[in-house]
Phi, psi and omega in degrees: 000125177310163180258087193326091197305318182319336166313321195245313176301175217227352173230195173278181172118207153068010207290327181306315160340309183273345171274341170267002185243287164359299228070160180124152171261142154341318190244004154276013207232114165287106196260116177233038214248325196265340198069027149293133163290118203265024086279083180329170149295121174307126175272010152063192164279115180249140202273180210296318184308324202303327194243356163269342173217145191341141185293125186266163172330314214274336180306309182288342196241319182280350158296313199319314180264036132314280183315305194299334173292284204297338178269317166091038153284122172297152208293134139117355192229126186286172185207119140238191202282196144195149196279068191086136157312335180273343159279348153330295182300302168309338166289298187325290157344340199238001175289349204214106207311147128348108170205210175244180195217127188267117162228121189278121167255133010273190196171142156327088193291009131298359166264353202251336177282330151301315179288302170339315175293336170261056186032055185256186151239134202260148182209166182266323159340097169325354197263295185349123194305323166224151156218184203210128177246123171279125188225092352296151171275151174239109050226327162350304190069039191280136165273166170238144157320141153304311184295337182258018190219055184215137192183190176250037178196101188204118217271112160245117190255110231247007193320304199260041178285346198249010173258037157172077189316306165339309183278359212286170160233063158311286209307334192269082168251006187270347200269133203286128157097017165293118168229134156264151144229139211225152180231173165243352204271009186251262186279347142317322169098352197265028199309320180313309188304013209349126184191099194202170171232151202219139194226171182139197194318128172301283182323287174311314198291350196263324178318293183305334174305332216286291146027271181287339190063199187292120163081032178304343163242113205271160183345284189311301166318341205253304224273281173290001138291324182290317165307291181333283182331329194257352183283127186257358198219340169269022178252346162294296162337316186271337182282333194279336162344300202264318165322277168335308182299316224263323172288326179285310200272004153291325219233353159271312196288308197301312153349291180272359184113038175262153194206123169278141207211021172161157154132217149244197146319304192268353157206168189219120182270127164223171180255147168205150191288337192225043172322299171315298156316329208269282178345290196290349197272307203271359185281318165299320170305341197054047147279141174228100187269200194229108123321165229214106162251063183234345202182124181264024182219051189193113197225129189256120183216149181251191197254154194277146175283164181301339171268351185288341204301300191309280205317292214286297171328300188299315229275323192283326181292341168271019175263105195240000000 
């Protein structure tokens, strides 16, 4: 049995990595390794200025207030555009002298890897000078309370958040030394666009712009946030969507001996005594799920684009 990169790595992803252990062409490889929506948002007509020229104020303002609408950031909490999350995440450390910081594991393991890298020390003490809630968490998809998301530094990261808006803890974006941070790369489908907003503490959001400099997000992202945002009808759509989906690839899994322990709409945990097999059966199919080297019985699968269905459903039914 090959030796699983998943095993070692630190995200979803990776498809080369599987494709080079596999065999297979790239685009004959299905990927269910990350909780991307594999229907996207429609990139539309973008206009010709967006990639010949700087992003102007007014590009940048009309997302924000896309956002501060559609998110529901509250009177009094600053918003900016940002290229993705993860130089966020990398950032955000360095707003605040070194101390330790309580991050509940498992967990999106860039932020606990950020902090580190800014001399913080990460710890389980409710005392901890910061902390940080994935809302919902990944892969688990656990939500958190307001009482658990307080500190004098607090980070809430909110990227699979938009398949159930409702639950956001947007509102403590009031609270002093508070950041959400939002993404597109999820539930939008858009990871490429590097695209997100990070709303909160005025002070800390102006640190972090200073940070990032000028013109930190380009035409074309600021443009197709702004549309997204303003769609009054595909993001209900994409939730029912996705909802459905998320039960039929319950009922498939379940099929072979799997018991679901966690996730969301857009991904799902389950547990099997012989998860690694099941992983490598379907990696041979030139499916690529997602392993754990936290737990040899817990495989993470994001959901199949619509033509993918029949093809993903045989490859799980023939693992026996």
């Amino acid at each position: 049995m090959p030796t699983d990169p998943a095993a070692t790595r630190d995200h979803g992803g990776r498809l080369d990595a599987a494709v080079a252990l596999y065999g297979g062409d790239r685009a004959g490889w299905i990927d269910l390794s990350t909780g991307i929506n594999p229907v996207p948002y429609p990139l539309g007509d973008i206009p010709p200025g967006a990639w010949t020229d700087l992003p102007d104020q007014a590009a940048a303002q009309a997302f924000v207030t896309a956002a501060r609408r559609f998110w529901r950031c509250p009177e009094g909490a600053a918003l900016i555009a940002v290229p993705g999350l993860s130089s966020v995440i990398a950032q955000i450390p360095y707003l605040s002298r070194p101390g330790s910081v309580r991050i509940t594991q498992p967990t999106y393991n860039e932020h606990a890897a950020s902090f580190e890298a800014a001399g913080w020390q990460v710890v389980t003490d409710d005392a901890a000078k910061a902390r940080v809630v994935v809302h919902p968490n990944n892969p688990d998809g656990r939500w958190f309370t307001e009482t658990e998301a307080d500190a004098p530094l607090c980070v809430i990261d909110e990227s699979f958040c938009d398949i159930a808006p409702d639950r956001s803890l947007v509102h403590l974006a009031t609270r002093p030394g508070t950041l959400v941070l939002k993404s597109f790369g999820k539930f939008w489908g858009l990871a490429g666009l590097r695209l997100g907003a990070v709303m909160g503490d005025p002070e800390l959001v102006a640190k972090l712009a200073a940070r990032l400099g000028p013109w930190p997000v380009s035409g074309p992202a600021l443009d197709i946030g702004r549309r997204a945002l303003t769609d009054l009808f595909w993001p209900e759509d994409t939730t029912a969507r996705l909802t459905a989906d998320a039960l039929r690839l319950d009922t498939a899994m379940q099929s072979v001996g799997a018991t679901l322990t966690g996730g969301t709409p857009l991904f799902r945990l389950y547990d099997h005594p012989e998860a690694e097999d099941l992983h490598h059966h379907l990696a041979a199919e030139h499916i690529w799920t997602r392993t754990f080297p936290w737990s040899a019985t817990v495989l993470r699968l994001g959901l199949p684009a619509p033509d993918d269905w029949p093809r993903v459903e045989a490859a799980i039914a023939g693992f026996a």
